[in-house]
C-alpha positions in Angstrom: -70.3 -49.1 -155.2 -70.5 -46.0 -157.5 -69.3 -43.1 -156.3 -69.9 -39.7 -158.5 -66.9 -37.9 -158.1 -68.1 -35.0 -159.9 -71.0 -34.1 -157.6 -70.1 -35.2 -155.0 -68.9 -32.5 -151.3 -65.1 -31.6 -151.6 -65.0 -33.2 -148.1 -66.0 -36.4 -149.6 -64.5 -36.6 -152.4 -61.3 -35.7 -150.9 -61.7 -38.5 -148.4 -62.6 -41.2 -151.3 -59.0 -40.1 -153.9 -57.1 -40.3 -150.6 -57.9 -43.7 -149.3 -58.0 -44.9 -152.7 -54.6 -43.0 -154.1 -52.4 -44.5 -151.7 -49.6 -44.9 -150.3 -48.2 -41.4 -151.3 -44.6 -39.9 -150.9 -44.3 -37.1 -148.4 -42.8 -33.8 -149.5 -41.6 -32.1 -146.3 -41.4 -28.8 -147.5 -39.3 -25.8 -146.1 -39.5 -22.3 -147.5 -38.7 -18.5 -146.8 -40.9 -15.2 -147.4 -39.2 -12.2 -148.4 -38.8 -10.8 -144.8 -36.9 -13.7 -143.7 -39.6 -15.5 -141.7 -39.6 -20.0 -142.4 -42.2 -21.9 -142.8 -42.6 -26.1 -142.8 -44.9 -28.5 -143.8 -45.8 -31.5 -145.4 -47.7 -32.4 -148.8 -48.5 -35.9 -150.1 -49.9 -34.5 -153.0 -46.0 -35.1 -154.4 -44.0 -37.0 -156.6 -41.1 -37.1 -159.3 -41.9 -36.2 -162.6 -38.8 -36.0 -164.8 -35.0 -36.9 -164.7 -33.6 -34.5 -167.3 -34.3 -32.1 -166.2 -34.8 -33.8 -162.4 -38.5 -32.0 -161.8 -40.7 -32.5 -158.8 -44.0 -31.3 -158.4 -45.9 -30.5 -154.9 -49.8 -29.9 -154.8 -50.9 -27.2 -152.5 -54.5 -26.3 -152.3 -56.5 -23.5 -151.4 -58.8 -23.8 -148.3 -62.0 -25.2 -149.0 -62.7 -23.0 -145.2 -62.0 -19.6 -146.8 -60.4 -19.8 -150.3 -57.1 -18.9 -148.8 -53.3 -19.7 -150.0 -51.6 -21.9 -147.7 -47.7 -20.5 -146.6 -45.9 -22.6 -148.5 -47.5 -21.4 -151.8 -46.9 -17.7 -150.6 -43.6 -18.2 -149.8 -42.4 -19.5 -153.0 -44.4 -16.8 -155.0 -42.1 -14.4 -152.5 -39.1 -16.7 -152.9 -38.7 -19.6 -155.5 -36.8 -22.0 -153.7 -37.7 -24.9 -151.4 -36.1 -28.2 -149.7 -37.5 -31.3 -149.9 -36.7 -33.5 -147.1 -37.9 -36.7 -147.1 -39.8 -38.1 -144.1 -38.8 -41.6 -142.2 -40.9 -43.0 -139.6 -38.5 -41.4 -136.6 -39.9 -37.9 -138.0 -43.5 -39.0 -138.2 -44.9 -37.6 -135.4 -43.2 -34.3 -135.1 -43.6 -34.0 -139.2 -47.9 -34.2 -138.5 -47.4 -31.5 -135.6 -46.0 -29.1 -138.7 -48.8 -29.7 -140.5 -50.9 -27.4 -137.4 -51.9 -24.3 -139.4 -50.3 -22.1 -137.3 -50.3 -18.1 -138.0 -47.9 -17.0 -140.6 -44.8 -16.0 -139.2 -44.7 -18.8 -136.9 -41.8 -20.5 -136.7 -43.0 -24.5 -137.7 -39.0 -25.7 -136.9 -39.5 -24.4 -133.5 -42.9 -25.3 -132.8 -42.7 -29.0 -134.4 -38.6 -29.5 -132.8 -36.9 -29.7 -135.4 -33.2 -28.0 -136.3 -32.6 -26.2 -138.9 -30.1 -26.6 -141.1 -28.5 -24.0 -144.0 -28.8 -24.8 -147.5 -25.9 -25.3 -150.0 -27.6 -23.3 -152.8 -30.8 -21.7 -152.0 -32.1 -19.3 -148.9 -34.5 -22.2 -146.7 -32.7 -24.4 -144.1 -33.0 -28.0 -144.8 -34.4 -30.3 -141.5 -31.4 -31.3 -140.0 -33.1 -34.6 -138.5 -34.2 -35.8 -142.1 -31.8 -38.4 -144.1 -32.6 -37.3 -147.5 -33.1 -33.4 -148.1 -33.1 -31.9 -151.9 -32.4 -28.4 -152.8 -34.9 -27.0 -155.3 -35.5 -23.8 -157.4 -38.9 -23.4 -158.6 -39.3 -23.1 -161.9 -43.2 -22.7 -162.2 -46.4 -22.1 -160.5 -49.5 -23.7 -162.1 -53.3 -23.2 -161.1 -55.8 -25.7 -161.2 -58.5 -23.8 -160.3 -59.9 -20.5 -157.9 -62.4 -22.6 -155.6 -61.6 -24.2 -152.1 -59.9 -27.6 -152.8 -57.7 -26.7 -156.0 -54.5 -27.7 -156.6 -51.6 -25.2 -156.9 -49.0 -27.2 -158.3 -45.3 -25.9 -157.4 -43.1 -27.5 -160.1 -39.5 -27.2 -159.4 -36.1 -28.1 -160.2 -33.9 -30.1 -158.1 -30.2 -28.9 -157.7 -28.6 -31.4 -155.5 -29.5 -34.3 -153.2 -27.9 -34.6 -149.1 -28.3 -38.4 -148.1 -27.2 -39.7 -144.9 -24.5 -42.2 -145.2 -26.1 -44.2 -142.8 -29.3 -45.5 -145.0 -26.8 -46.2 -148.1 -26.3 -49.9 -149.1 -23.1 -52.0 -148.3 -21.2 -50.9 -151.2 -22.5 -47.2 -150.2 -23.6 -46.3 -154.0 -27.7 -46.2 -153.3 -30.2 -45.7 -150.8 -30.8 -48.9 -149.6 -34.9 -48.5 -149.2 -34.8 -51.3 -145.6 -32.6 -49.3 -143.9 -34.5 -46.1 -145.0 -37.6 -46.5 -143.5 -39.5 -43.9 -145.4 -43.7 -42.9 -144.2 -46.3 -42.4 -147.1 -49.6 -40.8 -146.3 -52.8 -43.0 -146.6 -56.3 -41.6 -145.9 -57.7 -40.0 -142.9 -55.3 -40.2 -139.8 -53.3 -43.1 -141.4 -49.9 -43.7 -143.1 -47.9 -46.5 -144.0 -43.9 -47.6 -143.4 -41.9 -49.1 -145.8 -39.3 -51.6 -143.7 -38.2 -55.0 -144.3 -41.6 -56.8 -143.5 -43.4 -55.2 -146.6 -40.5 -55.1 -149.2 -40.4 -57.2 -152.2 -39.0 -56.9 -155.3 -40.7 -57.5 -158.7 -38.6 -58.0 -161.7 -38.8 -55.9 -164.6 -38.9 -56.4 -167.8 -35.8 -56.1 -169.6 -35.2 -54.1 -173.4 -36.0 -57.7 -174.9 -39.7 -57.9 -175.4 -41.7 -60.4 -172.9 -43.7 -63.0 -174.7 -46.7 -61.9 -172.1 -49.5 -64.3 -170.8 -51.4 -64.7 -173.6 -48.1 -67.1 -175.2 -48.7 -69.3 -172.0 -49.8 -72.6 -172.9 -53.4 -73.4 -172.1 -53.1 -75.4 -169.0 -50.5 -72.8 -167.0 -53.1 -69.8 -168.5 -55.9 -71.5 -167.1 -54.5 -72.6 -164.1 -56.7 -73.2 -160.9 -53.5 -72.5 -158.6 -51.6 -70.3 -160.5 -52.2 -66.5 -159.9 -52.6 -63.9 -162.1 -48.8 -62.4 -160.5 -48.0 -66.1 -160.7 -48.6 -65.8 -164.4 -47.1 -62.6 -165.2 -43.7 -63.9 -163.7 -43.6 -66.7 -166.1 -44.5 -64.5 -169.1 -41.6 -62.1 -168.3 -39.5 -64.0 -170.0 -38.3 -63.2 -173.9 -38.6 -66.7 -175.4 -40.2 -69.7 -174.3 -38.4 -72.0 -171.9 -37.0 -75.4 -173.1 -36.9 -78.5 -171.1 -33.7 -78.5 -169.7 -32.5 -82.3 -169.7 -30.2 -81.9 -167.3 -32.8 -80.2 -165.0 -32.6 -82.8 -161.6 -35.1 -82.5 -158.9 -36.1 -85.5 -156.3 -39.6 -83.6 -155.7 -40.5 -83.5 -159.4 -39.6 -87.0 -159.9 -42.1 -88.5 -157.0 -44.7 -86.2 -157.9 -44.8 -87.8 -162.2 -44.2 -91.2 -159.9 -46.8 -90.8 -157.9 -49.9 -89.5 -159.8 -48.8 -90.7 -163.5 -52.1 -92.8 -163.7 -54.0 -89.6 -162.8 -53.0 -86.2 -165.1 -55.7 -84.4 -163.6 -54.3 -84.4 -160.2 -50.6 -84.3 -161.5 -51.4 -81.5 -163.1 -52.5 -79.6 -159.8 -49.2 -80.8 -157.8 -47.0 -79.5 -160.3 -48.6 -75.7 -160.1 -48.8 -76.4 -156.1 -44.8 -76.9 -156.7 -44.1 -74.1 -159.2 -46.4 -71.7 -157.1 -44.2 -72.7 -154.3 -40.5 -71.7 -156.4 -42.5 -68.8 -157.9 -43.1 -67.0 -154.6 -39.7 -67.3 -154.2 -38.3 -65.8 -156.7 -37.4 -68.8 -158.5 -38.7 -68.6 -162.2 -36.4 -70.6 -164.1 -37.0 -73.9 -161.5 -40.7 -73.0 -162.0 -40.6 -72.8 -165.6 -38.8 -76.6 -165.6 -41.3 -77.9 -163.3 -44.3 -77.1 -165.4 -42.2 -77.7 -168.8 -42.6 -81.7 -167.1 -46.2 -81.6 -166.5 -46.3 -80.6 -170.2 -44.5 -83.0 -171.9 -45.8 -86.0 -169.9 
């Protein structure tokens, strides 16, 4: 299906980049005017974008409805500060309430129960109830555009991190991301949780070069029963894998026992096998396995 971006209604087209740009991180955003009045809400038009310096960058956009500003860009033009608290699934619901569009000057802490909490640095409370909340100065305000729909992209700096002890890792030196249980906004009325059902770790290539997929031999490139993730876990590697003589393994041996008069079908058992060790995690057992089918 072809879908012209370009042309097509900015209510469509801003249903199509969200279900397809997805999940994305939540920026719960608190900010002050000059009179003192705090507003909250949420953007998922958010990320990092640097280290040094530590920059983040919400996306605000005017209303398609009546080209207005929403009160979060306001505020920061009145004030340039703003905290970043990050959203986990025990805030979900009362996080979506904020995003109402209540008058300005309407308290969103009140209305959406949350407690406020003062900031080390800068003038907006932080959300007590969130487990990760950063203090940011804004260092820039960049338009996109004048028409309902454009971005106004608040870039800012971020001065210092709060994190709840109780989502840090055993040895209490990082967030540990299952205990976390951070929400990312998907399309329409639906989000996503990250937990311990839908983590998995990838591993990534280290400052020695990979030899990549295309230095696979033919018959593990070609595979019928290898993937293509199954493939790029063997080709993360910096040098190709020897036979390891020493290498023991009672399922390998019946498996060259049993189908040695047939290659074909040896073949096919061995990548069943190394698929199995590979979705596990276990590359160098993998690598041996199909190292045998090989040099049979």
């Amino acid at each position: 299906m072809f879908i012209d971006i370009q042309s097509a209604k900015i209510q469509q087209r801003q249903a199509w980049l969200q279900y397809a740009i997805a999940p994305r991180p939540i920026a719960f955003a608190s900010t002050i005017d000059k009179e003192g009045n705090v507003n909250l809400s949420p953007f998922s038009f958010f990320n990092l974008f640097s280290t040094n310096p530590p920059i983040i960058i919400i996306s605000t956009s005017i209303k398609a409805r009546d080209k207005s500003f929403k009160h979060t860009l306001l505020n920061v033009m009145d004030v340039p500060e703003v905290v970043i608290s990050i959203c986990d699934y025990n805030m979900v619901q009362q996080m979506s309430l904020s995003s109402c569009e209540f008058p300005k000057g309407v308290d969103e802490f009140i209305k959406s129960g949350f407690t406020k909490e003062t900031s080390t640095r800068i003038k907006p409370p932080m959300v007590k109830e969130a487990k990760v909340k950063l203090e940011c100065k804004v260092n820039e305000i960049k338009s996109l555009g004048n028409e309902g729909g454009a971005g106004q992209l608040i870039i800012a700096e971020v001065l210092c991190m709060h994190v709840d002890e109780s989502i840090l890792n055993d040895e209490k030196t990082m967030i540990d991301p299952i205990k976390f249980h951070q929400v990312a906004r998907m399309g329409g009325d639906w989000y996503a949780v990250v937990n311990e059902n839908n983590l998995f770790k990838v591993a990534k290539p280290t400052t020695e070069i990979a030899i990549g997929i295309d230095a696979l031999p033919d018959s593990i490139r070609n595979s019928s029963i290898l993937t293509g993730n199954n493939l790029g876990q063997l080709a993360n590697v910096h040098e190709m894998p020897l036979v390891d003589p020493g290498f023991a393994n009672e399922r390998l041996k019946n498996i060259v026992q049993y189908f040695s008069v047939n290659p074909t079908e040896m073949e096919k058992e061995l990548h069943i096998y190394a698929k199995e060790l590979l979705n596990k995690e276990n590359v160098k057992d993998a690598w041996q396995i199909l190292l045998a089918g090989e040099n049979v």
